[in-house]
MARFISE-623293 format. One record per residue (C-alpha): x, y, z; residue number from 0. Coordinates in Angstrom, 1 decimal. Layout:
ATOM      xx      yy      zz  resi
ATOM       X       Y       Z   NUM
...
REM end
This chain:
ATOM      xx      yy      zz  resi
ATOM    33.2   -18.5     1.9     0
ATOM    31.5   -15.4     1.9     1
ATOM    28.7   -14.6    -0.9     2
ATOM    28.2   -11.9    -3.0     3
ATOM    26.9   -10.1    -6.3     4
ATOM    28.0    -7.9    -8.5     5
ATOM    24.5    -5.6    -9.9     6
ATOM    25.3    -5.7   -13.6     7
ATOM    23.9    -2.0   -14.0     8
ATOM    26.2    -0.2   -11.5     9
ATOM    29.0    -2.8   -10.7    10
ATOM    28.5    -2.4    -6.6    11
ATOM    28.1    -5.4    -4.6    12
ATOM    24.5    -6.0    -3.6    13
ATOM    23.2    -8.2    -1.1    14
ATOM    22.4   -11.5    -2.3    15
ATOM    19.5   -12.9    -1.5    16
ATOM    20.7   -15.3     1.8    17
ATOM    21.7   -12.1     3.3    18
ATOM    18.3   -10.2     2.6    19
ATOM    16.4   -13.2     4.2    20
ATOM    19.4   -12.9     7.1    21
ATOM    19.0    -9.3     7.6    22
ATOM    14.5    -9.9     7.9    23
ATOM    15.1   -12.4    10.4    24
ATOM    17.4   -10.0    12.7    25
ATOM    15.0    -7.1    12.3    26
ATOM    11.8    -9.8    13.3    27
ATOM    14.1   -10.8    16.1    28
ATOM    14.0    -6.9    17.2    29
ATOM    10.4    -6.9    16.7    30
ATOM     9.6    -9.8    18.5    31
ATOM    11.1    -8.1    21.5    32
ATOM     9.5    -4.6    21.6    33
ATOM     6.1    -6.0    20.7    34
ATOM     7.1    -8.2    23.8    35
ATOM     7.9    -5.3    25.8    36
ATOM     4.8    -3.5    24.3    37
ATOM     2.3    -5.9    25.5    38
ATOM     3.9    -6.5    28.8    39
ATOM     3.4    -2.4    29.2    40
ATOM     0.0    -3.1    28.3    41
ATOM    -0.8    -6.0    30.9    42
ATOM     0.6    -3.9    33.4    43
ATOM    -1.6    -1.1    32.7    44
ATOM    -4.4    -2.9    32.6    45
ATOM    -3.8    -4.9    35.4    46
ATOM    -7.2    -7.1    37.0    47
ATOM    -6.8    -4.7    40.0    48
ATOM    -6.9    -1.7    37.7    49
ATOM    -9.9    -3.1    36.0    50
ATOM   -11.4    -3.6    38.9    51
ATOM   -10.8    -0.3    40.3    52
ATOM   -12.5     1.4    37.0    53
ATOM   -15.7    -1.4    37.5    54
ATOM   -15.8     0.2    41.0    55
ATOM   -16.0     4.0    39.5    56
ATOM   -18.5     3.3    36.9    57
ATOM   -20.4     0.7    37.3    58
ATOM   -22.3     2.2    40.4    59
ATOM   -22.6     5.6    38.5    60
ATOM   -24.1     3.6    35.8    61
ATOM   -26.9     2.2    37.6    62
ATOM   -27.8     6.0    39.0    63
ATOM   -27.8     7.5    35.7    64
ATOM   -30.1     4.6    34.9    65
ATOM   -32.4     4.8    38.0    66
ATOM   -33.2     8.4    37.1    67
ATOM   -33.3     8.3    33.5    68
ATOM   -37.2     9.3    33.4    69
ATOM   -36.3    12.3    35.2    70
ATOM   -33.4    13.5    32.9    71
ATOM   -33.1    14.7    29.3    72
ATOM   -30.9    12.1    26.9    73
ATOM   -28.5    14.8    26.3    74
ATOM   -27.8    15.1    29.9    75
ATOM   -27.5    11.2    30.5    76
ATOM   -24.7    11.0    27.8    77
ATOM   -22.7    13.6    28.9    78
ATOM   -22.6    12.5    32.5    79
ATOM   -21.6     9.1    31.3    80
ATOM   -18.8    10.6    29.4    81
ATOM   -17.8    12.3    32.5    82
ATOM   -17.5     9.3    34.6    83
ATOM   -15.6     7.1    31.5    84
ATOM   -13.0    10.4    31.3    85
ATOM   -12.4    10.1    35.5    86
ATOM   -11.9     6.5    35.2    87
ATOM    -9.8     6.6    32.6    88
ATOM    -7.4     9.6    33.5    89
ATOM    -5.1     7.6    35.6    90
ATOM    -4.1     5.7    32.6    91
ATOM    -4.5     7.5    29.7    92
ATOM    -0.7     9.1    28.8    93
ATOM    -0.3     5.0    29.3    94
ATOM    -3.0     4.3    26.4    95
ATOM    -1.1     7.1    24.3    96
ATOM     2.1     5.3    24.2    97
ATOM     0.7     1.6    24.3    98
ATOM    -1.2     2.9    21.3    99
ATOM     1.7     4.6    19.6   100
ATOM     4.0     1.6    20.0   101
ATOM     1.8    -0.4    18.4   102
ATOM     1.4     1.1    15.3   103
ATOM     4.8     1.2    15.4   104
ATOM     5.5    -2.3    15.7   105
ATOM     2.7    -2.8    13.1   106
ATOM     4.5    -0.8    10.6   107
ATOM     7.5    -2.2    10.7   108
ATOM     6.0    -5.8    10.2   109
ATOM     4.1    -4.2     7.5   110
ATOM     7.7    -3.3     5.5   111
ATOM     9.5    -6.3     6.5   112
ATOM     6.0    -8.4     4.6   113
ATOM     6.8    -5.8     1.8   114
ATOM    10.6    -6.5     1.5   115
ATOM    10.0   -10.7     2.2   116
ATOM     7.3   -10.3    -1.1   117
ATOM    10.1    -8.5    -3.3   118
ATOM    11.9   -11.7    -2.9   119
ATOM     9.0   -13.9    -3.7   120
ATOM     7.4   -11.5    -6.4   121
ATOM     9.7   -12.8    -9.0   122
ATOM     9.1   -16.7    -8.9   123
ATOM     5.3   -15.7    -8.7   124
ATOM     5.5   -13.4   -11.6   125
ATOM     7.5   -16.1   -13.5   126
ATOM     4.8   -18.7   -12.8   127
ATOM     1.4   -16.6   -13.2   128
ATOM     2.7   -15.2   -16.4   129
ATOM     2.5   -18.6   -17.6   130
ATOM    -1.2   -19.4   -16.9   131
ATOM    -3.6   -18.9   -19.5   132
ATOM    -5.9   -15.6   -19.2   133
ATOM    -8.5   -16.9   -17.7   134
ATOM    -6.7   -18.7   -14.9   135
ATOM    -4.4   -15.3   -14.3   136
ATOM    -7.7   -13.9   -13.8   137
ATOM    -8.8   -16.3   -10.9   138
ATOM    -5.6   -15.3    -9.2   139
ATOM    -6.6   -11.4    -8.9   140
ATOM    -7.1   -11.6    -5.0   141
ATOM    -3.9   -13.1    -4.3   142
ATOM    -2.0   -10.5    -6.8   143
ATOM    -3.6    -7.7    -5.0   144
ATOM    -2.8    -8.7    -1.6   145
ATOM     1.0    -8.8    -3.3   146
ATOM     0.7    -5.6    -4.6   147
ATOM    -0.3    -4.2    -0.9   148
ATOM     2.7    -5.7     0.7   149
ATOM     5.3    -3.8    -2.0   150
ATOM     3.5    -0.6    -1.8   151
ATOM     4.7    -1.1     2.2   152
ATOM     8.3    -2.1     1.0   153
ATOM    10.9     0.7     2.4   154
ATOM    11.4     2.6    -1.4   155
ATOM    15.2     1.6    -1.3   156
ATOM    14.8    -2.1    -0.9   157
ATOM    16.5    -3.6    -3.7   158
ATOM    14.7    -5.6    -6.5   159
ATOM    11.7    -3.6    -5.5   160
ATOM    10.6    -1.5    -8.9   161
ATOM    11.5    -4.4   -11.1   162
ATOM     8.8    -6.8    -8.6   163
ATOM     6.6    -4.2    -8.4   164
ATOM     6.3    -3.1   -12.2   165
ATOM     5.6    -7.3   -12.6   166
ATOM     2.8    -7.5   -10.1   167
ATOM     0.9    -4.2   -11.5   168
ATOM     1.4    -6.0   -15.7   169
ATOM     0.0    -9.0   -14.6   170
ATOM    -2.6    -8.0   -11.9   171
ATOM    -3.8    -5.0   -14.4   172
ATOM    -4.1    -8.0   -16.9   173
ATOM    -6.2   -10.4   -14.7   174
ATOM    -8.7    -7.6   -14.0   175
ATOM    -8.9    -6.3   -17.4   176
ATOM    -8.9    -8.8   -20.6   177
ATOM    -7.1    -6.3   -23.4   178
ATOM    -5.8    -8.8   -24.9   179
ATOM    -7.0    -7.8   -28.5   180
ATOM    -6.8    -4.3   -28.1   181
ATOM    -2.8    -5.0   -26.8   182
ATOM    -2.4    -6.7   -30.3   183
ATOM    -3.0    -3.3   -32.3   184
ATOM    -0.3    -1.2   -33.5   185
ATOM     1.4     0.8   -31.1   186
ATOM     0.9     4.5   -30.9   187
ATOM     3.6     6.4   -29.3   188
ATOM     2.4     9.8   -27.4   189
ATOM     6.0    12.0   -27.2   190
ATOM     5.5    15.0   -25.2   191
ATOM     1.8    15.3   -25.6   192
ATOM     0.4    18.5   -23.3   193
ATOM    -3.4    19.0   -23.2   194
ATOM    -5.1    22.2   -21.3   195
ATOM    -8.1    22.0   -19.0   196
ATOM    -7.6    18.7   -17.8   197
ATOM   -11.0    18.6   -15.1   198
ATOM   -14.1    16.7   -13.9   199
ATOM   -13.6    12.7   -13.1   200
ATOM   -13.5    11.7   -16.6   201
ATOM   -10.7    14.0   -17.6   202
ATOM   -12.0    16.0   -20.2   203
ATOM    -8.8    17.3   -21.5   204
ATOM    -8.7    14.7   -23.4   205
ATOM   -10.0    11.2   -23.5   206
ATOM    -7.8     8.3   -25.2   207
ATOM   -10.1     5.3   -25.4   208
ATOM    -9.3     1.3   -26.6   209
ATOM    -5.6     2.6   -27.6   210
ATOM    -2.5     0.5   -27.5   211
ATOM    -0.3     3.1   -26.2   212
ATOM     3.1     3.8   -25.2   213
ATOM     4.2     7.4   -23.3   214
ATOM     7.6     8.9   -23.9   215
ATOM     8.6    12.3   -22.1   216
ATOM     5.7    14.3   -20.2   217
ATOM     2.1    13.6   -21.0   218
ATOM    -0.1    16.1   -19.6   219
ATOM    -4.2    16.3   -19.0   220
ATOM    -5.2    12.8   -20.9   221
ATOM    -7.4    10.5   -19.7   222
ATOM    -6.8     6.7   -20.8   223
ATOM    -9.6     4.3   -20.9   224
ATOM    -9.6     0.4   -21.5   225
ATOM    -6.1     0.8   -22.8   226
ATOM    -2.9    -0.9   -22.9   227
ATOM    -0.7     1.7   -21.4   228
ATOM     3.2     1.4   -22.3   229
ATOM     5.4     3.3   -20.0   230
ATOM     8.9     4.5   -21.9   231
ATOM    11.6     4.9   -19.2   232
ATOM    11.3     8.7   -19.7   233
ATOM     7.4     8.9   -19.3   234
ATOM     6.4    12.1   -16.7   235
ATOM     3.1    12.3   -15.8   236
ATOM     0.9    15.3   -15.4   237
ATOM    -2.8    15.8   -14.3   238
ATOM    -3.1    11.6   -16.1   239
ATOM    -6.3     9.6   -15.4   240
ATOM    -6.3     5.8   -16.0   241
ATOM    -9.4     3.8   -16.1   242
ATOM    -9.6    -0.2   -16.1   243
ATOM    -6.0    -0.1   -18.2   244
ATOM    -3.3    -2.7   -18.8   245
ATOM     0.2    -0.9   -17.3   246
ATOM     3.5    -2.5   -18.9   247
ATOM     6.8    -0.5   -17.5   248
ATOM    10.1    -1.3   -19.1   249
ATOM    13.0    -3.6   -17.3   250
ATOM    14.6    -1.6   -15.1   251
ATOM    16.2    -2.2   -12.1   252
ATOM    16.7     1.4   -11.1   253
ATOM    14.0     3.5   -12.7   254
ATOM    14.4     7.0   -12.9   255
ATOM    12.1     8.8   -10.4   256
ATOM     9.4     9.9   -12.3   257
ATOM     8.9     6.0   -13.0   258
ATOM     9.7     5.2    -9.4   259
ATOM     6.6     8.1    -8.4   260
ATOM     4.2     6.2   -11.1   261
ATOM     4.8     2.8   -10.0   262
ATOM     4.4     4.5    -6.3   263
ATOM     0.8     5.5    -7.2   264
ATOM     0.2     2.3    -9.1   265
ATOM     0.9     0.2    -6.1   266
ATOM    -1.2     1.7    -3.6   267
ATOM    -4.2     2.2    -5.4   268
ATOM    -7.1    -0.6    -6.7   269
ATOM    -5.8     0.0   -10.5   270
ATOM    -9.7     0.8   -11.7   271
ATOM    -9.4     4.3   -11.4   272
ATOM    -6.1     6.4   -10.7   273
ATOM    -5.5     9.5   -11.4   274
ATOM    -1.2    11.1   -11.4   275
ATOM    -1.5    14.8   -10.4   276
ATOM     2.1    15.0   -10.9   277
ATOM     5.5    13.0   -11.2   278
REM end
């Protein structure tokens, strides 16, 4: 019997989770086989007898270079060294290129498929750390943060990813920054709040500072410090600095873009100090 799920916001059929973990195992499978192919290329490039070969070329004009280093300047020495590693090396080095190339190839793809194994894990963890009292949330930063690096490597269309992702940044945010009290005052809503002459590291354009906060529509050239920063589904940012601020996004599995672009930013960053040119 085959498995499926319906989304409950669009009514398509999305994968279920069993498929997800399927479809990461076929692309490691495909992985597993170029970086296979990849290192072989490499071994054969750098065969013992190629090694050998290059010993042969520099090693001898090494030990001339260094019997007649009294008699020649230090700039001289270096660049007939360089001369020598670039002869040796010329043979294989359109073989380097592409050895090099296919392994930052392979390394990102294992970089998105760690991304799309932690959407599926992100949710159990952010049910369980959301739990824990502050102080033990807060002895859980390093593992949050390694986490948040996988997402921000997550392909931008796998699904579950904003909803994870908005999780990890609350409670990571809150494990580095203890707002709790401030969090408890009344809410001020900002609604289409433009400020001029947003400039400088702080932000001058204007500094909002120990607010509980939520954003609605564009916010432009504000600077928010040791805040609790509400995002409303409509929020656009503008030329917005954050500093050591509590981020809570709505529940949404399909954000609209603007979200999508400050979650984006949010993920790849440390959270201490991030600033939105535009979104």
């Amino acid at each position: 019997m085959q498995e499926f799920q319906i989304g409950l916001d669009t009514g398509a059929c999305v994968p279920t989770a069993k498929e997800q973990i399927e479809a990461i195992e076929l692309r490691l499978d495909t992985v597993d086989g170029r970086l296979d192919a990849v290192l072989g290329k490499a071994k054969k490039t750098f065969s013992w007898k190629r090694l050998g070969l290059l010993a042969l070329k520099i090693i001898p004009s090494t030990f001339l270079i260094l019997g007649f280093l009294w008699h020649v300047v230090g700039l001289e020495v270096d660049k007939r060294i360089d001369t020598k590693l670039v002869a040796a090396f010329a043979p294989v080095k359109d073989d380097l290129i592409q050895v090099h190339k296919d392994i930052q190839q392979v390394s990102g793809e294992i970089r998105e498929l760690k991304g799309i194994v932690s959407v599926l894990q992100a949710p159990a963890i952010a049910s369980k750390f959301s739990k824990l009292p502050k102080e033990q949330l807060k002895s859980r930063r390093d593992e949050l943060k390694e986490i948040k690096s996988n997402l921000a490597a997550a392909p931008k269309d796998t699904p579950n990813l904003w909803p994870a992702g908005f999780q990890v940044i609350t409670l990571l945010s809150q494990a580095m920054y203890q707002l709790e009290t401030i969090g408890r005052q009344p809410l001020t809503t900002l609604d289409n709040m433009r400020i001029a002459g947003f400039g400088g590291p702080a932000g001058r354009g204007g500094v909002v500072n120990g607010r509980n906060v939520l954003l609605k529509n564009t916010i432009e050239g504000l600077a928010f410090e040791n805040s609790v920063v509400h995002f409303d589904a409509s929020t656009r940012l503008i030329n917005v600095q954050f500093t050591h601020c509590v981020f809570i996004f709505p529940q949404d599995a399909n954000p609209p873009q603007p979200l999508q672009q400050i979650g984006a930013t949010l993920l790849a960053s440390d959270l201490e100090n991030v600033r939105i040119t535009a979104g």
